[in-house]
C-alpha positions in Angstrom: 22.4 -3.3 3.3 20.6 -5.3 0.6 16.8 -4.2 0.2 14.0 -5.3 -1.4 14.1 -3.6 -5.3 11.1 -1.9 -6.6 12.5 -1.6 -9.8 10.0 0.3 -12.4 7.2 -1.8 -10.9 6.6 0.8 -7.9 7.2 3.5 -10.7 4.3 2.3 -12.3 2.3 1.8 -9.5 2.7 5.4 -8.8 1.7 6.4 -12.3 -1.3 3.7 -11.9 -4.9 4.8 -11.4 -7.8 2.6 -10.5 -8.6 0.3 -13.8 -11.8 1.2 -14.8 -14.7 -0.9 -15.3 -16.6 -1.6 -18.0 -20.6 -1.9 -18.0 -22.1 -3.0 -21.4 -19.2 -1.0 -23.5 -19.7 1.8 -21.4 -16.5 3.7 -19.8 -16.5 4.4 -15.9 -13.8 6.9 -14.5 -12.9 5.8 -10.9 -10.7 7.7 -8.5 -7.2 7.9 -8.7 -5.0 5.6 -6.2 -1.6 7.1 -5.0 1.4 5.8 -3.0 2.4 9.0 -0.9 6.2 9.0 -1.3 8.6 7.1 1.0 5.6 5.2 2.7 5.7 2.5 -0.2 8.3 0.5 1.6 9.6 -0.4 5.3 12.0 -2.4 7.0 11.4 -3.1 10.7 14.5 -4.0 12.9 14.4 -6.0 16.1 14.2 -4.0 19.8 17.4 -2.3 21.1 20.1 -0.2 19.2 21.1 -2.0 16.6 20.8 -1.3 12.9 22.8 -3.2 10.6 21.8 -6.1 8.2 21.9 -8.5 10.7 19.4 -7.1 13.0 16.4 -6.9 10.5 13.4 -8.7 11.3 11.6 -8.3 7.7 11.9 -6.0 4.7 8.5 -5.3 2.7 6.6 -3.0 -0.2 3.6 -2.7 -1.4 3.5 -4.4 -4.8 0.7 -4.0 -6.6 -2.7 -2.5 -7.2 -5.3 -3.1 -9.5 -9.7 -3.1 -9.7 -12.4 -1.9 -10.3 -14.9 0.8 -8.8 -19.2 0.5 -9.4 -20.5 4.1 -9.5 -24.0 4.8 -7.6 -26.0 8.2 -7.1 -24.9 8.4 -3.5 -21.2 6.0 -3.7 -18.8 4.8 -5.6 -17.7 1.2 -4.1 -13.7 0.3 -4.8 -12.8 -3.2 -4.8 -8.9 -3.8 -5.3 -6.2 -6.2 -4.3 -3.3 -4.7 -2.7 0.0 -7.5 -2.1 2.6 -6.9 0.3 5.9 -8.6 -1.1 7.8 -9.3 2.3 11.7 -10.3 2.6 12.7 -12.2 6.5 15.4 -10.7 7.8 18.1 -12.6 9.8 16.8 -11.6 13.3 13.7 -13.1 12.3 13.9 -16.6 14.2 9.8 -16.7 14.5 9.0 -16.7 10.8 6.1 -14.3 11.0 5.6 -10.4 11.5 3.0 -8.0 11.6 2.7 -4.6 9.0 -0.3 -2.3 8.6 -0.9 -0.3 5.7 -2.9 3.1 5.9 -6.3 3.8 2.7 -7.2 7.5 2.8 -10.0 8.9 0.5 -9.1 12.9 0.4 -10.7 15.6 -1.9 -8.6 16.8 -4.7 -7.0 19.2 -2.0 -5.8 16.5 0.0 -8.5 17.3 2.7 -8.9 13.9 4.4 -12.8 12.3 4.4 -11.7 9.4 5.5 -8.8 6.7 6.6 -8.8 3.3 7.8 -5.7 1.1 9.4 -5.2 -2.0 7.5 -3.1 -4.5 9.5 -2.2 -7.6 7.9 0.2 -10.5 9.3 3.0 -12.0 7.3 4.4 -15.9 8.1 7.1 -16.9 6.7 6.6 -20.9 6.3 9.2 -23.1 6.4 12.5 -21.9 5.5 10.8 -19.3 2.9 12.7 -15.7 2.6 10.6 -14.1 0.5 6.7 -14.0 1.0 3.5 -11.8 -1.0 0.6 -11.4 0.6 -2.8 -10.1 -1.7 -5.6 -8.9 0.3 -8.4 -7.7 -1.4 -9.7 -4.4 0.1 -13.7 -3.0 -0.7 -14.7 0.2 0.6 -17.0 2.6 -0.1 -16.6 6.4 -1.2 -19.8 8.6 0.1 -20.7 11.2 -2.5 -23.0 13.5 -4.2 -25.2 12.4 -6.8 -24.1 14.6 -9.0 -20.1 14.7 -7.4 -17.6 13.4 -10.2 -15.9 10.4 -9.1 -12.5 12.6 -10.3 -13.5 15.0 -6.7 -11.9 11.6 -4.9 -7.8 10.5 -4.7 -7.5 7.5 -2.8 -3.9 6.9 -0.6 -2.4 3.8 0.4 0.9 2.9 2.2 2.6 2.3 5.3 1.8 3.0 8.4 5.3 3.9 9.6 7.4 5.0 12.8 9.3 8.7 12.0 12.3 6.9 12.1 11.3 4.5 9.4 9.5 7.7 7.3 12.9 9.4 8.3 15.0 6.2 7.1 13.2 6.0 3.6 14.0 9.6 3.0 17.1 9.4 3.0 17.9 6.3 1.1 18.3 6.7 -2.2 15.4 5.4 -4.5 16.6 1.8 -6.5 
């Protein structure tokens, strides 16, 4: 089954943390954005039992994050594209299909403050195989006024079934 290669771009990703921003030379920390493991990438198949190359509908990841944050008393306001790079699968006669990706803000023990669905819908124009889609997400972080912004990891991903969680664990990373 081909799939879509992440290559050392989603490696980086991982490793990637919020750019921060600058405000006249000085340096602002922002929170730290993650891609939980095996929720970076999905494949959706058409209804019914099949599972081979031919009844994929699309294949997609999430490709890449960047931003900047703006640190007040009371919040801290993140503003950051986020692409979806989308391959059209074979049983995909209608050229379009649907995804959602999940944004978590959690404390640094992964105690969740607060999540948001993110659905976004993918065409296909033409006789294009291979889409991205950039949306650029803003949201704000409530805090303290004297909270570090460091207190704050921010998740994004898939929103997947437990058979597509199930299916990225067990294929081996590219």
């Amino acid at each position: 089954m081909q799939r879509l290669r992440a290559g050392g771009f989603i490696a980086l990703v991982f490793t990637l943390a919020l750019v921060g921003c600058g405000d006249r030379g000085a340096h602002i920390v922002c929170p730290e954005i993650r891609i939980p493991q095996n929720t970076d990438r999905l494949i959706q198949y058409r209804e019914g039992p099949g599972r081979d190359i031919t009844d994929i509908l699309l294949e997609a990841e999430v490709k890449f994050l960047s931003g900047e944050c703006k640190v007040q008393d009371d919040e801290v306001v993140l503003t950051f594209p986020v692409a979806v790079g989308a391959k059209r699968g074979p049983a995909n006669t209608r050229g379009t299909g649907n995804v959602s990706l999940f944004l978590a803000v959690t404390d640094q023990e992964r105690n969740v403050l607060s999540r948001r669905n993110m659905p976004i819908q993918l065409s296909f124009p033409g006789n294009r195989v291979n889409i991205i889609n950039a949306e650029t997400v803003e949201f704000e972080i409530p805090k303290a006024e004297e909270q570090p912004v460091t207190d704050f990891l921010v998740f994004i991903g898939f929103e997947l079934t437990r058979e597509q969680l199930q299916f990225n664990r067990e294929q081996p990373r590219r």
